[in-house]
N, C-alpha and C positions, 0 to 999 in steps of 0.2 A: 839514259833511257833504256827502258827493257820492252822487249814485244813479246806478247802470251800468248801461243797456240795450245789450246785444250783436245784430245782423242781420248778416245774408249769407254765415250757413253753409247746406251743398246738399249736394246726388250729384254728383259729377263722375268722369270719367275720370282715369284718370295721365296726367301732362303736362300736365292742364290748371290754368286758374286761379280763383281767388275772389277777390273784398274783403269785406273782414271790417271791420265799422263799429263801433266803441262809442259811443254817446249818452250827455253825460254832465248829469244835472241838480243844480244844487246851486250854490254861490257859490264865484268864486273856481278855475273849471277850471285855469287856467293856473301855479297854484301845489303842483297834485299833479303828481308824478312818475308817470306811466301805462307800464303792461305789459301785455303779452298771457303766459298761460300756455295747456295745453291739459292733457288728461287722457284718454288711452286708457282701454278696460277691461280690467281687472285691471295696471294699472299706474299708481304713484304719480304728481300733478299735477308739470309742469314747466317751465319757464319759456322763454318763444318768443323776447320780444322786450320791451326797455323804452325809454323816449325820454322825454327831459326837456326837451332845445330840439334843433335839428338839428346839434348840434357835439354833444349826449351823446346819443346812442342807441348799443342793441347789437341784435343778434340771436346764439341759439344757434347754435352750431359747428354743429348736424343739418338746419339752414336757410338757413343763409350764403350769399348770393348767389342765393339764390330766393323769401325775404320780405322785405318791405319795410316796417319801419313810419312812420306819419308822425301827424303830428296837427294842428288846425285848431282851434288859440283862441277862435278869432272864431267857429267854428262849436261849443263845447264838443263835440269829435268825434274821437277817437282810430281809423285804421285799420289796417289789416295787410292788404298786395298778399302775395297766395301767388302764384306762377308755381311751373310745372314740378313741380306737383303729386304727391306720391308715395303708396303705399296705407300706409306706415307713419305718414304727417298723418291721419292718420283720428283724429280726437280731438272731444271737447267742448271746445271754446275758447273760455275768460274774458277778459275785459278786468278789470283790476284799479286802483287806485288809490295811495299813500301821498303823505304832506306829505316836501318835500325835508330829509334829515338824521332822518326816520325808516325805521328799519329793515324793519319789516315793514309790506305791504301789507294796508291797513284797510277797503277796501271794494273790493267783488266784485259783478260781474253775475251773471247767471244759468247764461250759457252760451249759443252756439250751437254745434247740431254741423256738422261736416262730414265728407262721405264719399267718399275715394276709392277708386274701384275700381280690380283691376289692369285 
């Protein structure tokens, strides 16, 4: 099992940036698969960003070229650089978990929010 703590969501301007940190405890970091999703209100959760080494990560088409995820083994720590900031990121943002070759993500932080303003 893994436990996710999420930090370094805020208030910010558009155009500006955060990082977004996930903490992860448990054995074995380096053999889940990590994502970031986010969840507006009144709109269903959806997926940001996932990374398994730095030759497999993605991020979504609505982020492309403005978040960045990475992560640090050594530090069991999954992040997300948001640059250029827009008021439609305005979300509660998970960090999530699964083992490689499973499909669905099995453990979930709690959530940080973030809030851009126009």
């Amino acid at each position: 099992q893994v436990q996710l703590v999420e930090s370094g969501g805020g208030f910010v301007q558009a155009g500006g940036s955060l990082r977004l940190s996930c903490a992860a405890s448990g054995r074995a970091f380096s053999s889940y698969v990590m994502a970031w999703f986010r969840q507006a209100p009144g709109k269903e959760r959806e997926f940001v960003a996932h990374i398994w080494n730095s030759d497999s990560r993605s991020v979504a088409d609505s982020v492309k070229g403005r978040f960045t995820v990475s992560r640090d083994n050594a530090e069991n720590a999954l992040y997300l650089q948001m640059n250029s900031l827009k008021p439609e990121d305005t979300a509660l943002y998970y960090c999530a978990a699964r083992r490689l070759g499973v499909t669905q993500y099995s453990y979930w932080g709690q959530g940080t929010q973030v809030t851009v303003s126009s």
